[in-house]
C-alpha positions in Angstrom: -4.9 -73.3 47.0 -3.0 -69.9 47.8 -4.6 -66.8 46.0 -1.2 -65.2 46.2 0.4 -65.8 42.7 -3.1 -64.1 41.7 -2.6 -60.9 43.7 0.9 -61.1 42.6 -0.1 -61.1 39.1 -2.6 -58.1 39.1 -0.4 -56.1 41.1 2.4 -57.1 38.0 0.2 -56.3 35.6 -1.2 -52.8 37.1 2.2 -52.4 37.2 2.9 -52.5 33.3 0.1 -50.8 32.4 1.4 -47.4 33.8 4.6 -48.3 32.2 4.9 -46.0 29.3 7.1 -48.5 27.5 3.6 -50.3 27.2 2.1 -47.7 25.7 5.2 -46.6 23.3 5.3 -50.3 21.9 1.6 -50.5 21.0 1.9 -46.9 19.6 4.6 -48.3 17.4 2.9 -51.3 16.2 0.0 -50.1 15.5 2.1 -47.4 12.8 3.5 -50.4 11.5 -0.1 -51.0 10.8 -1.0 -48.4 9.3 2.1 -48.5 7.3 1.2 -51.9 6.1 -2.2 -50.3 5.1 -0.2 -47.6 3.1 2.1 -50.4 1.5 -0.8 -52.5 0.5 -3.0 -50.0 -1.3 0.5 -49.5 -3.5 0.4 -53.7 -3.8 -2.2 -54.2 -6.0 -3.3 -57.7 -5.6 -1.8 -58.2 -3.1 -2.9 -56.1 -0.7 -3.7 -58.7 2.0 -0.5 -60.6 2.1 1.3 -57.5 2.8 -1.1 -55.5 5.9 -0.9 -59.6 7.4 2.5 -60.4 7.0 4.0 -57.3 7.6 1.2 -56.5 10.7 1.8 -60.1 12.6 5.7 -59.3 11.7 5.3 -56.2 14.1 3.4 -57.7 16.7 6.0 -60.6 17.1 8.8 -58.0 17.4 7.5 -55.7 19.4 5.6 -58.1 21.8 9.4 -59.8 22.2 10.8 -56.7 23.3 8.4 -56.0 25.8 8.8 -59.9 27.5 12.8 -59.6 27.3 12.9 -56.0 28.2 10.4 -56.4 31.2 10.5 -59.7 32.1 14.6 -59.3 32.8 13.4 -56.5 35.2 11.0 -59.0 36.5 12.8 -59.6 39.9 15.7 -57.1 39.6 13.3 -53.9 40.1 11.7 -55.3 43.3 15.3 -56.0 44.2 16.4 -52.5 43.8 13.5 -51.0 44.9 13.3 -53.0 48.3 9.5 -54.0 47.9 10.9 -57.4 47.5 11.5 -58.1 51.4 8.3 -56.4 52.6 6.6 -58.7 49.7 8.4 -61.6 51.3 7.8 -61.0 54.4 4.0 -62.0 54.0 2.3 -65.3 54.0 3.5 -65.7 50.4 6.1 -68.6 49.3 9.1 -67.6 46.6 7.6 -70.2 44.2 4.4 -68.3 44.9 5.5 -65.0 43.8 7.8 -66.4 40.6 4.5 -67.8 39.1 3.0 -64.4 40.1 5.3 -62.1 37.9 5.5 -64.5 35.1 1.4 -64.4 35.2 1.4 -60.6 35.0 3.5 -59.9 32.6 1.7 -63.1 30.0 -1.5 -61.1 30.8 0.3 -57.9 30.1 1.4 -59.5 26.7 -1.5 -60.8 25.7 -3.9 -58.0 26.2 -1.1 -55.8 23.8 -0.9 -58.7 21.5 -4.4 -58.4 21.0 -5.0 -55.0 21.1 -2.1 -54.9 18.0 -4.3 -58.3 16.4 -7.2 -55.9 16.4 -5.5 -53.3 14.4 -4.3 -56.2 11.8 -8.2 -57.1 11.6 -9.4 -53.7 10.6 -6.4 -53.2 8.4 -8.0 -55.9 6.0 -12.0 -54.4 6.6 -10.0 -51.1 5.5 -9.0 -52.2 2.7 -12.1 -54.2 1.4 -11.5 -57.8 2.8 -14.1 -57.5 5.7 -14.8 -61.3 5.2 -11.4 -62.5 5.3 -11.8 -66.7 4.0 -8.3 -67.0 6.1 -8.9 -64.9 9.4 -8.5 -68.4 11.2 -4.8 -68.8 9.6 -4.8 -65.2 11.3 -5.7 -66.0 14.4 -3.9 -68.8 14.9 0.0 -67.5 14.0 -1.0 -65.1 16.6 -1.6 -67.7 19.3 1.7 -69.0 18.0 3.6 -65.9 18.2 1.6 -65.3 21.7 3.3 -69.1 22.9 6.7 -68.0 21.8 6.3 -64.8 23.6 4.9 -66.9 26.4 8.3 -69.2 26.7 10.5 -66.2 26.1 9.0 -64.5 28.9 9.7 -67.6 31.5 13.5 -67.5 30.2 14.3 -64.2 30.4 12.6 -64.0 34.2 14.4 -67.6 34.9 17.8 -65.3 34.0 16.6 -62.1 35.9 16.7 -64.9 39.5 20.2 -65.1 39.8 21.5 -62.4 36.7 21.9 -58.7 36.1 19.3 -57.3 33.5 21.7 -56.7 30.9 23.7 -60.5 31.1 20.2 -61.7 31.0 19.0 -59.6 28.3 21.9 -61.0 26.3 21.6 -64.8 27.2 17.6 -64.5 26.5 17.9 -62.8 23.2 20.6 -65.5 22.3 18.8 -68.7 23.4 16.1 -67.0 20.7 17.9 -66.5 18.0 19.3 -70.3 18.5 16.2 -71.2 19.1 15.1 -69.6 16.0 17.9 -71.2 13.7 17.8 -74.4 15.8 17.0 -76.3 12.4 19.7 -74.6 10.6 21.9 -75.3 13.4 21.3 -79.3 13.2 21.7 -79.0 9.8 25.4 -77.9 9.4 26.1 -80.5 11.8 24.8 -82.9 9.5 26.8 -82.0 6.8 29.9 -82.1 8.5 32.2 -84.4 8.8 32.6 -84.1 12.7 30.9 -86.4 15.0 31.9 -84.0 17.9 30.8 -80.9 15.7 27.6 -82.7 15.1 26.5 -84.2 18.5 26.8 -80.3 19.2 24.8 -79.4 17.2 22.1 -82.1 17.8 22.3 -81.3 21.4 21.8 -77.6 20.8 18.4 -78.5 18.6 17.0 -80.4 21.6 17.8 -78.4 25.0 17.0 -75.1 23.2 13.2 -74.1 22.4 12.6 -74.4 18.6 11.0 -70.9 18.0 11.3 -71.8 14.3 7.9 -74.4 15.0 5.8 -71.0 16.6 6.2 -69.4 13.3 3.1 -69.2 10.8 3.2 -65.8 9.5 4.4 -66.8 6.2 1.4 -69.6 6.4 -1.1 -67.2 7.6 0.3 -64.6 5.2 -0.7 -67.0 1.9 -3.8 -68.6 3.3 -2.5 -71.8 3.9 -4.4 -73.7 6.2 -2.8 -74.8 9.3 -3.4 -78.3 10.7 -5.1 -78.6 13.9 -2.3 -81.1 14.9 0.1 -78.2 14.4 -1.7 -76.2 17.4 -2.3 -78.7 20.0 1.8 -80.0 19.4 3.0 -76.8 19.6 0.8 -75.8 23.1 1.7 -78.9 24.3 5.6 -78.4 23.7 5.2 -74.4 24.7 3.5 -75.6 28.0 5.9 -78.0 29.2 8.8 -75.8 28.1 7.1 -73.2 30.4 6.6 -75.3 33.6 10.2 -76.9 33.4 11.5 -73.0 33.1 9.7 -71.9 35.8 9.7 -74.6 38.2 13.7 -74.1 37.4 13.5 -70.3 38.1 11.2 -70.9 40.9 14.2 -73.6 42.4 16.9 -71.0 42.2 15.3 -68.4 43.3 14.0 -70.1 46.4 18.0 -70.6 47.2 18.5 -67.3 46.6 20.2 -65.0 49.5 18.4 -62.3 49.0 20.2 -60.1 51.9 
């Protein structure tokens, strides 16, 4: 098997981690740590729901900035930059080199995601829950929040193969918000009295990615146990969302005229 998505990959990755972008995000979230910390001696009680809910809240939204904002850029940069046709001009296949940016950048994401996860932890040994019964709840609506960062980042670089970074900014952050209020959105065509209005609406549920099932903070937040069930459906779902997206984007940009 080719080694060259791998190389690809590091290089991608190396690549973000001298982005200062990187560096301004984790800055950020980990303040919104801290600020958590602040809330939660003020919560008395309830000191724990807030540093968990509000910390998790911050890594979702900063780690889906960083895969819209860089994975648009993804393909565009090398583009502009003209690294792209000496790339290309190696022993390396289109396919080859789509599954090596996506790689980098997941890798990218999830050594910030739990770099900011590790500022959540010793927010609660801060504030005297070193033995947290519910770090497990924890954990896991970070690997959920990780997946939905995961699927974001194949859409937005599925956009960035045959968009500008700004169109593709916009159709990525909207297929997540209707992914997000995908339920919602099946629901009002329930209560309607359109067939056409609600076959919409149905359609919209299943073709876009229900972000709405990756969310746990709330669960996570009040110690409520998540089902093992829960994890292995949503992986599953995450994982072939993730290989149709990219063997799309991968299909595209192989047509691509690229002169």
């Amino acid at each position: 098997m080719s080694a060259m998505p791998g190389v690809v990959a590091i290089n991608t990755f190396r690549e973000a981690v001298r982005d200062r972008v990187l560096y301004n995000l984790i800055f950020f979230a980990l303040l919104m740590v801290g600020a958590a910390i602040f809330v939660g001696q003020i919560s008395i009680g309830i000191e724990r729901l807030v540093i968990v809910n509000l910390g998790l809240s911050a890594i979702s939204i900063f780690g889906l900035v960083m895969a819209i904002f860089i994975g648009v850029g993804l393909v565009s940069k090398e583009i502009e930059k003209r690294t792209l046709y000496s790339l290309l001009a190696k022993p390396i296949r289109r396919w080859e080199f789509i599954v090596g940016k996506y790689a980098g950048l997941l890798l990218t994401l999830t050594v910030n995601t739990a770099v900011m996860t590790l500022g959540v932890l010793l927010a609660l040994v801060y504030v005297g829950h070193p033995y947290d019964p519910y770090a497990r709840e924890v954990v896991i609506a970070v690997y959920f929040i990780l997946l939905a960062l995961a699927l974001v980042t194949a859409i937005a670089l599925f956009f960035s193969c045959f968009s500008s970074p700004m169109l593709s900014t916009l159709f990525t952050l909207g297929i997540y918000i209707a992914g997000v209020f995908a339920p919602d959105i099946r629901d009002f065509g329930e209560v309607t009295n359109s067939k056409a209005l609600g076959a919409i609406t149905h359609a919209i549920y299943y073709l876009v990615p229900n972000f709405h099932n990756f969310n746990a903070i709330a669960a996570a937040s009040h110690g409520q146990a998540i089902p093992f069930s829960e994890i292995w459906q949503n992986s599953l779902y995450a994982a072939l969302y993730i290989a149709l997206v990219l063997i799309g984007a991968s299909a595209i940009f192989s047509r691509r005229n690229l002169k």
